[in-house]
Each structure stands twice: as structure tokens, then as C-alpha cells.
N, C-alpha and C positions, 0 to 999 in steps of 0.2 A: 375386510376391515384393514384399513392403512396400520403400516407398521409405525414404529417410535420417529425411523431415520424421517419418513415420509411428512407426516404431522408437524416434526422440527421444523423441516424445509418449508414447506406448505405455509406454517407459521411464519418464519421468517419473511418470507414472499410476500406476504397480506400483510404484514407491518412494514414494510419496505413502502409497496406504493402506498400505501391509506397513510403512514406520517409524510413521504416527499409529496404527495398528490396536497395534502392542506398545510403542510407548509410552505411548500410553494404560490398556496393559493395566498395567502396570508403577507407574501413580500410587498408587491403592489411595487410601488417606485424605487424599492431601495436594491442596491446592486450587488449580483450574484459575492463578491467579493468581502464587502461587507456584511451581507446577511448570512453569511457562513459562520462568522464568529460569534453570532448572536445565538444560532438554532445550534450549534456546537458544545456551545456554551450551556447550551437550556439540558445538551445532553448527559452534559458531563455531570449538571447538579443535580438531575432528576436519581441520576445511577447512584453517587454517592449517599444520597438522600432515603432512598431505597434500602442499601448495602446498609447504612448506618439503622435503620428503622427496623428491618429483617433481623440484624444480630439482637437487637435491644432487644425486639419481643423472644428472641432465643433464651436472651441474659437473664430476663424477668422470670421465661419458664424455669430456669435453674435455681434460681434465688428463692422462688416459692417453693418447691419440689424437695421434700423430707429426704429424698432418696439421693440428691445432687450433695457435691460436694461444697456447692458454694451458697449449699439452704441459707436462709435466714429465716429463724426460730421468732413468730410472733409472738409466742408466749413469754418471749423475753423482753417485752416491749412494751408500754399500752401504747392505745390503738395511733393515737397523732404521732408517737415517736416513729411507731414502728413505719413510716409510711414514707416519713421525714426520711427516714433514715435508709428506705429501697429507693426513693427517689435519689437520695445522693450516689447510690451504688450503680445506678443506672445512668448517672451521667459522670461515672468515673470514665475519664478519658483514657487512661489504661489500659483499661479490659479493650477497648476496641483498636487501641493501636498494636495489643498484642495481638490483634487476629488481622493484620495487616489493613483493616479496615478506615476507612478516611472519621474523625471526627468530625462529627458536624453541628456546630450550634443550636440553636433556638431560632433563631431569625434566621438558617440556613435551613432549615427542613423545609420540605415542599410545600407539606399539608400546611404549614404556617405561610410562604409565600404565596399559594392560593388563595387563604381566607384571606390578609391583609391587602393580598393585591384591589378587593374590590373597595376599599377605603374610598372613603373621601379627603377630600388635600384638608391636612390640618389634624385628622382624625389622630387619638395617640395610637402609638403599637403598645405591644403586650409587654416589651423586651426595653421600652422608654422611647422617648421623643415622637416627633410628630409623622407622619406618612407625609410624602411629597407630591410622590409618584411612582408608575410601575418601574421603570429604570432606576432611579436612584433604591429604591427597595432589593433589586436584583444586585444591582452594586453594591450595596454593604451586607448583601450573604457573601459575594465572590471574598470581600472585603478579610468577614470572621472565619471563613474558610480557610483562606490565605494565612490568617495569625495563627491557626491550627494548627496548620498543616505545614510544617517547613518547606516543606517538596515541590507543593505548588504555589512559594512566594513570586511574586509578578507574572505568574502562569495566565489565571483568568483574565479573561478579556473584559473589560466594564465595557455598557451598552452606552449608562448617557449621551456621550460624545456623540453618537452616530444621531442621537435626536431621533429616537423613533418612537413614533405616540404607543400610548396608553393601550389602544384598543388592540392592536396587533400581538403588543407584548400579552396581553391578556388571552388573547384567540392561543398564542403559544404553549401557554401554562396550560388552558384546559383543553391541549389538544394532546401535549405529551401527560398528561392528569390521568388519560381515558387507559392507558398502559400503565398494569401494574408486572414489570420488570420481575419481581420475586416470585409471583405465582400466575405465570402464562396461561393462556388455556382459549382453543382454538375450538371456537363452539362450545362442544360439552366435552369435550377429548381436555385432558392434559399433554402441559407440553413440557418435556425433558432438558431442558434447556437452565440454564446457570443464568442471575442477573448481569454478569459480567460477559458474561457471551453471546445475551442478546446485545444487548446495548452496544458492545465491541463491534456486533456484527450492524448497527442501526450505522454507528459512527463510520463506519468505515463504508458504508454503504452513501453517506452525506457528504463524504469529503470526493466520492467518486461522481456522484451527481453533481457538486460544485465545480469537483474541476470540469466537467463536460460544460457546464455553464458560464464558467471563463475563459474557456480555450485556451487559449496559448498561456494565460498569465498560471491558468490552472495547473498545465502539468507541473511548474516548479515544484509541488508541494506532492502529486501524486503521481507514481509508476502502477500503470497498470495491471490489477490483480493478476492477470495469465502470463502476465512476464515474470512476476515478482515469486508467484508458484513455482513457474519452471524453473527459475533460479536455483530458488531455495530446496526443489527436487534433485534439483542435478548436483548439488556442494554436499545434502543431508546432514544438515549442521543440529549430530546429535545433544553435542556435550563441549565445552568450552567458550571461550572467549569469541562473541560476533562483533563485528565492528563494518559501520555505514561512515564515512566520513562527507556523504553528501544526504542526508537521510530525509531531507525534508519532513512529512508527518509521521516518518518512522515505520512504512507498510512494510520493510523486510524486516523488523522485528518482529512483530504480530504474525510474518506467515512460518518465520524460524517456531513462535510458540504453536501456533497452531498444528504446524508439522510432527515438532516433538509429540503434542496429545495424542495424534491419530494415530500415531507407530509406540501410545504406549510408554514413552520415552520419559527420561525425569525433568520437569521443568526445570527444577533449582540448578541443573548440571551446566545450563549456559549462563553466561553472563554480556550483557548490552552493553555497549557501549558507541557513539553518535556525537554528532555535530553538525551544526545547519547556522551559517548566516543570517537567516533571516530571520529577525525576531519572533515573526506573530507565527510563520514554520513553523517555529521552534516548540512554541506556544503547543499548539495543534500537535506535535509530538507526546510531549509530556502526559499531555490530558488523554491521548492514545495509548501509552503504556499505564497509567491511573486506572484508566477503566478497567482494563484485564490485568492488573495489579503484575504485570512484570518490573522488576528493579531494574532501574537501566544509570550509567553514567555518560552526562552529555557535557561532563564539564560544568562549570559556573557561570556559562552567558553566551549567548550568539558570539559566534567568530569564522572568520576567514579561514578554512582550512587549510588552503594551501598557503597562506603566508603566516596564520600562528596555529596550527595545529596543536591541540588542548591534551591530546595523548600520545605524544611522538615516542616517549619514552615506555610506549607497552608495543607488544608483538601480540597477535591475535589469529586464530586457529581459521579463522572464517570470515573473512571480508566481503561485501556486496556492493554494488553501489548504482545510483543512473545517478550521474552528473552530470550538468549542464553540458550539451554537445558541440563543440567548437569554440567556446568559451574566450572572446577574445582580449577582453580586459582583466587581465589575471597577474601579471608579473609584479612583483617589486624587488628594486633592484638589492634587497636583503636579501633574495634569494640565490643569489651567485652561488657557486659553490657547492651550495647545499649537500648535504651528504643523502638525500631523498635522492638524487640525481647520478645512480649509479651505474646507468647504462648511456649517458647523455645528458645538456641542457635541454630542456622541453625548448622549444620556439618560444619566444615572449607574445607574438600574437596567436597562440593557438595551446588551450591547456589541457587538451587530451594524453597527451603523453607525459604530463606534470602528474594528473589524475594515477594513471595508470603505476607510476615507479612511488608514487605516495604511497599505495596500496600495496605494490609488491615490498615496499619496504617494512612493512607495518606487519608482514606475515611470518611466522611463528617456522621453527623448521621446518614442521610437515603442515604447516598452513596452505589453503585452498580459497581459490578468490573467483568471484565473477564482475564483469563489470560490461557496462552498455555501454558503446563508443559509437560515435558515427560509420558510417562503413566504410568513409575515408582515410581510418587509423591503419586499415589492413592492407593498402597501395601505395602512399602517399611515399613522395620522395624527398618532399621542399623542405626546408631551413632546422635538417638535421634529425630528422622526423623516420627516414628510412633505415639511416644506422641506427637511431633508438631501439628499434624494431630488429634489426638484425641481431643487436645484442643481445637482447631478450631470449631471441631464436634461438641464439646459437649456445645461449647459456641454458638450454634444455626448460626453459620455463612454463612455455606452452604447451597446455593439454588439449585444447580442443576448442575451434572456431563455429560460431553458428552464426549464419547469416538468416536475419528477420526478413519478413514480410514488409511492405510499404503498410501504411496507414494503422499500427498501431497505438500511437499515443495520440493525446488529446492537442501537445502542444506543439509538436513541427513535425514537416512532414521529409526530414531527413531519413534514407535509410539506416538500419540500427544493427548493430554486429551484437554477439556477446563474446568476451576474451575471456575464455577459463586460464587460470595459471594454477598451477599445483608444485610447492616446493619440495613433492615426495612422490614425482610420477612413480606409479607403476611400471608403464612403458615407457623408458625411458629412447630419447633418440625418432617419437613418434608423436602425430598430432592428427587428432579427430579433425576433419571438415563435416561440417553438418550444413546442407543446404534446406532452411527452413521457409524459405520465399515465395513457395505454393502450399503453407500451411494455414491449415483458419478458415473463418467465416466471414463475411460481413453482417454483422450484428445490427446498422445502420449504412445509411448511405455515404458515411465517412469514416466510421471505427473499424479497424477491423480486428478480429477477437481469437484464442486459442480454444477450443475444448479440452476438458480434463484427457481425453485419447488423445488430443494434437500434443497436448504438454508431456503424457505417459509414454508417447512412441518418442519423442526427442531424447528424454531422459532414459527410458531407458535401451535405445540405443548408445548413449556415452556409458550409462555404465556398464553394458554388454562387452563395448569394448576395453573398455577398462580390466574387466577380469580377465582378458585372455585374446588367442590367438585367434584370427578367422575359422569361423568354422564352428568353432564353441559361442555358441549366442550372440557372435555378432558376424556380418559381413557387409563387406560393401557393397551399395544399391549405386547403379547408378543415377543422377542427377540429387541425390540426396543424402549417401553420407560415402567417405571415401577417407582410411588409413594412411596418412601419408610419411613417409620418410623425410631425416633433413636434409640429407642429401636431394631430393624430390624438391624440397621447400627452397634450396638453395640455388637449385637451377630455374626456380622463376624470380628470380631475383631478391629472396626472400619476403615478397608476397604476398598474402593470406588470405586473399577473395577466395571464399570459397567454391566459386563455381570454375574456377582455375583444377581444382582437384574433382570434382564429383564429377566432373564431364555432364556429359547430354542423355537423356534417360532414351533404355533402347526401344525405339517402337518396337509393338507385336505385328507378326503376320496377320492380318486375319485370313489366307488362303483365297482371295478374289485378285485374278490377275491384273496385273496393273492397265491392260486397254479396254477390258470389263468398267474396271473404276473411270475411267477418263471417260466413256460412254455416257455413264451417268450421268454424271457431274457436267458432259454436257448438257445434255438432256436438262436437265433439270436449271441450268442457268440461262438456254432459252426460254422456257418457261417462265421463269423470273422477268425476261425481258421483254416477254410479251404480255406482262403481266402490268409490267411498270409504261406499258407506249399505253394501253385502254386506259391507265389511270390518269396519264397525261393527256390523252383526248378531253377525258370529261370533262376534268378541271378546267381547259379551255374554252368548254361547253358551256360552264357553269360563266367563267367569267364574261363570257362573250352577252351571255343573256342579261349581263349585271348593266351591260352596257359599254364595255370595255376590252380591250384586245389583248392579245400575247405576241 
């Protein structure tokens, strides 16, 4: 008999492809880009819709229940008051904003946008005025949601604008209808799982399918889960202040909460805080922390990080970030000076290094940061870019370098470093190389992916080394991770390709002497060639009879 863990999974798996499989079916003309915000949307109302309907019937069991503190005594009622009067208690918006719970109207509940959805144009609704259409009806739930709900004011996406008929919006209602989020169940098994942790896991799983479906415009918005794990494995951002200043949909905050659950750990002990440009990003954030009910601060509006950064004046225990790689339209000439720029001016065409002293500045005394840089950050000599980098060094900053694999992200196919910084090395005077460039799979003919071992043996080689000297749980391998000195570090001109330090991994003897091997290998490569002249006979065979020559 499958266990709990087993069933979850298994669950999740079977809702993954059965809602992407008919939603996808479902798109027809309209583009991966735009239908994101639609079926995102559909996710985000269904969960709160749910969350709000689940606590009610909770609210109702306690109101009737002699033994609850919050009875209501019929006998003190006759029958129409008393009814009037659970109904009113039941949609005290109170009770559900004290359980962190989103309110949701009348014309925002599901069961009611389903029924109304099959209207006819003109038909009245229950709640007043006439039915239109299935978008305009979508729009004024996001509408009363939004007046609810202060947190998510300009959050929801409205559908009208994009013009998409009736019938599709309607296939979407009863295709996310067939899922009831609150009480799972996989066959005849029950499934252990929290409304907000499926659905977190549905959305997150939508926004990962999207960006593969946009390619390049996709990754702005998504860092790949096996990245975004091993980060947030390697930092172990138990308790304090995390801060993304390039966050896009905010995937390192969801794996910081996740992380905390698995070890145990107390939610309430971190605190979020983000910032993203791009409005409809932005968007796609918020509705990302709502679903798994994390409190986050992103500021009061899309902004420019690096030229109005919304939190300059907080220092934060734990920084993350993938921002845009080579970034070359970034400067404004406000930024002279700046006091972010304490090892260097960044180059005005190139904001890697702008990124980088943003983040170091923003960390807390014994603050810990990671961050994805091109792997051109760890060489590069040009337009003030290598002294940046020596300063850094020599200011004891770096912890530890890992150099990625080609082809994991969706949206370029630049290779990708991670820069650890720690303002409270343990080893001070020393810096991890980790050479990760032969790790992973290809998951497809283009992605290529970490497993939970590939992300488990990275991580915990850094913190192998971290706790101590060689010999005590960690050592250097060659071609893959290597201890180095700054003095080391200083004589390759301070440097930080990783493969400068890990050397070349040693082959094994296998004990076949080396004119034994050449024998073979000849052998065997005539063979090949007398393999490949019969093949080329026939071919000429074949053409020749076609009527044709070589």
C-alpha cells in the first residue's frame, strides 16, 4: 500500500498534467503570454473561493455547536430571525480576515460564477444588473475581490481586453470546477495535502509551463526550480529578513517557505521583501504569495531597482536574486556617486556589477547572499569591471563560486555562475570553487535539469566546507570543488573561473597497458572502415539503379 509521501506526489503529478493537458487544449489561437494571465487568474480565484467556502462551513459548524464558544442559541430567536441572523454572522468579514483568509463576495464565489456563467446576455444576476458575458462577469468578481481585499488592489488581471469568447472561458470554469482544492482525493485514497499547497504547487507548476512556452520573453518572470532549491539550500534562510530585488514571480520566496516547513522551521520567523519592474511580474508575484498566504513587502508599485530602489534604507539577513544577465540599458546619470557603489562605478553598459554591490550593500552584518551572474562577471577585465571584483576579493567577501551547466534556463543560453557572499565568513582569507558543469540531466532536448542528489551533493559540499578543515567532511575533488587561498586567488589575477582552481579530474588506471589499448582501438576502427566503404558501395548501388551516378 503507497504511503502518505507517495499518494501526495502521485496526486500532484495527475493534476499537473490532466489541468496543463485541457488547458492547453483549450487556448487555440491565443498566445502563451497572454493566456497565462487568464488560467492564472482562474487559479488564483478558484483557491481563494475555496479557502473562503471551507472556513465558512468550519464557521457555521461552530455557530451551531452548544459546545463552541461562538454557539448561537436558537432558542433565543424565532425561527426567521434566527437564520437572519447566522446568515449575517457568516458573512462577517472579520472572522475570516482574522484567520488570514481572503473575503470573497457573492458574485466572487465559484459555485455562483459557474451557475451564472451559463446565462444568457441580458439574463439578470442574483447580486443585480444584467449578465453580459463570461469575461465581463470574471471582471467584476476580480473587481469586488480587489474592493475587499486591500493587498490585492490592481493585482487581478481583467480578461475582457484580451477578447476571448465565451466558450473557452466557460471550458475553464468546468475544467478547474472538476477539483475540489479542500478535500483531495486520488481514487479512493485520501490526499494530505493543505488547499494552499496544492494550488501553490498547480501555480507554480503553470508559470513553469508558461515560461517553456515563451522562451526567451518566459524566463524574465521564472528561475528555474533546481536553481532556485539549490540556492535557497545553500543560504538556509531559517529566520529573518529575505530580500529578491529582481524577483520576478517571487519563486525564491515560496522555496525560502517551503524550505522552512520541511526542516520544521517557523514560518512567521522570515520576513519578504521584493521588487520587480514589470507590472504584470509584479502581478504574478503577489497572487504567488496570496495563495500560500506569506506576508511579503514589495513596496507600493513596479519600480526600477537600480535607479529607485523601494527599500534602500533596510539591511536583510538573506539576499537571492537571477537578474537580468548583461543588462545593458540600466544607467541613469542619478546614479553618480551613489553610495551602492562601494567597491567601484558599475560600467553604464553592463549592470552586472551594479546588481551585485546593490545586494552586497543591502546585507545585514552577518547577512548571506546569492546571486546568478553571467560567467563573464568571474574574468572580465573591461570598463572597470576587474577592479570591482578585486575589491570585493580582497575585502574578504566571497564565500564560494559555482560554475553551472549550459542550458539551464528557458531564456538564454549564456553560461551562469552563482556568487555566494557572506558578511560573516567562517573561513575567513578562503573561497570554495565548485565546479558544477557536468552536473544534471537533460530532461529534454534543450533544458537541461539538477536532481534533488545533484542539488544535495553541491550544497552539501559548501557546507562541508564551511564547518571546517579538510579532512573533516569535506575535501577537494578534483575537476569539482577545490579550497582556495587569496593569495591563490591573487595570483591568477584575481580571477574566479572556476575551472582555473578545480583542475582537471584524475583519470583511473584501469591496469591494460597502454599498446594492449592502441591495439584495440585499432582493431576496431578498421572495422568501422570497412564497415562504412560496404555501406558506401550499396548506396552507389542503389543510386545507380535509380538511373543515376556518383
Amino acid at each position: 500500500m503507497p504511503n502518505a509521501q507517495t499518494i501526495n506526489q502521485d496526486f500532484l503529478n495527475k493534476l499537473d498534467q490532466d489541468l496543463w493537458k485541457a488547458a492547453d487544449t483549450l487556448r487555440k489561437n491565443l498566445d502563451a503570454a497572454n493566456y497565462k494571465h487568464i488560467v492564472l487568474g482562474f487559479i488564483f480565484l478558484k483557491y481563494i473561493s475555496d479557502s473562503f467556502n471551507d472556513f465558512r462551513q468550519k464557521h457555521e459548524a461552530n455557530l451551531t455547536n452548544p459546545d463552541s464558544e461562538t454557539y448561537l442559541d436558537p432558542a433565543l430567536f424565532d425561527e426567521a430571525e434566527y437564520q437572519q441572523i447566522l446568515n449575517d454572522e457568516l458573512e462577517e468579514r472579520d472572522y475570516y480576515t482574522a484567520e488570514n483568509i481572503f473575503y470573497v463576495p457573492q458574485q466572487a464565489r465559484w459555485e455562483n460564477i459557474k451557475d451564472n456563467s451559463k446565462l444568457n446576455a441580458g439574463d439578470e444576476l442574483p447580486w443585480g444588473g444584467k449578465f453580459k458575458n463570461v469575461s465581463i462577469l470574471l471582471d467584476d468578481a476580480f473587481e469586488a475581490i480587489e474592493k475587499e481585499n486591500d493587498k490585492l488592489k490592481g493585482v487581478l488581471q481583467r480578461i475582457a481586453g484580451f477578447g476571448v469568447p465565451d466558450e473557452m472561458l466557460r471550458g475553464l470554469i468546468d475544467l478547474f470546477s472538476r477539483t475540489d482544492f479542500t478535500k483531495p482525493m486520488l481514487g479512493s485514497e485520501p490526499v494530505h495535502l493543505q488547499a494552499k499547497d496544492i494550488l501553490g504547487h498547480v501555480y507554480e507548476y503553470f508559470l513553469g509551463q508558461f515560461a517553456l512556452a515563451e522562451g526567451k520573453k518566459g524566463g524574465q518572470y521564472f528561475t528555474p526550480k533546481s536553481i532556485v532549491t539549490l540556492i535557497v539550500e545553500m543560504l538556509e534562510p531559517y529566520s529573518g529578513r529575505v530580500y529578491d530585488p529582481a524577483m520576478g514571480s517571487g519563486g525564491f520566496f515560496v522555496q525560502t517557505d517551503r524550505f522552512i516547513q520541511a526542516h520544521q522551521g517557523n514560518r512567521n520567523a522570515i520576513s519578504v521583501y521584493g521588487q520587480e519592474s514589470n507590472p504584470t511580474t509584479r502581478k504574478l508575484a503577489v497572487m504567488n504569495m496570496a495563495i500560500r498566504g506569506i506576508p511579503f513587502d514589495f513596496g507600493d508599485k513596479p519600480e526600477d531597482t537600480l535607479i529607485n530602489p523601494l527599500h534602500i534604507d533596510k539591511k536583510m539577513d538573506f539576499v537571492m536574486a537571477n537578474p537580468p544577465f548583461n543588462m545593458k540599458e540600466w544607467w541613469s546619470e542619478s546614479l553618480a556617486g551613489d553610495p551602492r557603489w562601494a567597491y567601484g562605478t558599475p560600467p553604464q553598459g553592463n549592470a552586472n556589477f551594479a546588481w551585485l554591490q546593490h545586494m552586497i550593500y543591502h546585507l545585514s552584518p552577518k547577512g548571506k547572499m546569492a546571486l546568478l551572474l553571467a560567467n563573464g562577471s568571474m574574468s572580465s577585465q573591461t570598463n572597470n569591471e576587474g577592479e570591482i571584483r578585486k575589491n570585493i576579493i580582497q575585502a574578504d567577501l566571497v564565500e564560494a563560486m559555482i560554475a553551472l551547466p549550459n542550458q539551464l534556463f528557458t531564456n538564454t543560453q549564456i553560461p551562469a555562475c552563482i556568487w555566494i557572499i557572506n558578511k560573516a565568513k567562517a573561513r575567513k582569507g578562503k573561497v570554495l570553487f565548485i565546479n558544477a558543469t557536468q552536473i544534471g540531466y537533460m530532461k529534454d532536448r534543450v533544458l537541461r535539469d539538477f536532481t534533488f542528489d545533484d542539488i544535495a551533493k553541491i550544497a552539501t559540499t559548501y557546507h562541508n566546507w564551511q564547518k571546517g578543515q579538510q579532512g573533516q567532511g569535506y575535501e577537494n575533488i578534483p575537476a569539482f570543488c577545490y579550497s582556495a587561498t587569496l593569495d591563490e586567488i591573487v595570483k591568477n589575477d584575481f580571477v574566479l573561473t572556476a575551472g582555473r582552481y578545480v583542475g582537471a579530474a584524475v583519470e583511473e588506471d584501469d591496469g591494460v597497458p597502454f599498446a594492449q589499448k592502441m591495439q584495440e582501438l585499432t582493431a576496431c576502427l578498421n572495422e568501422q572502415f570497412k564497415q562504412g566503404r560496404e555501406l558506401e558501395a550499396q548506396i552507389r548501388k542503389n543510386v545507380e539503379e535509380l538511373g543515376f551516378s556518383l
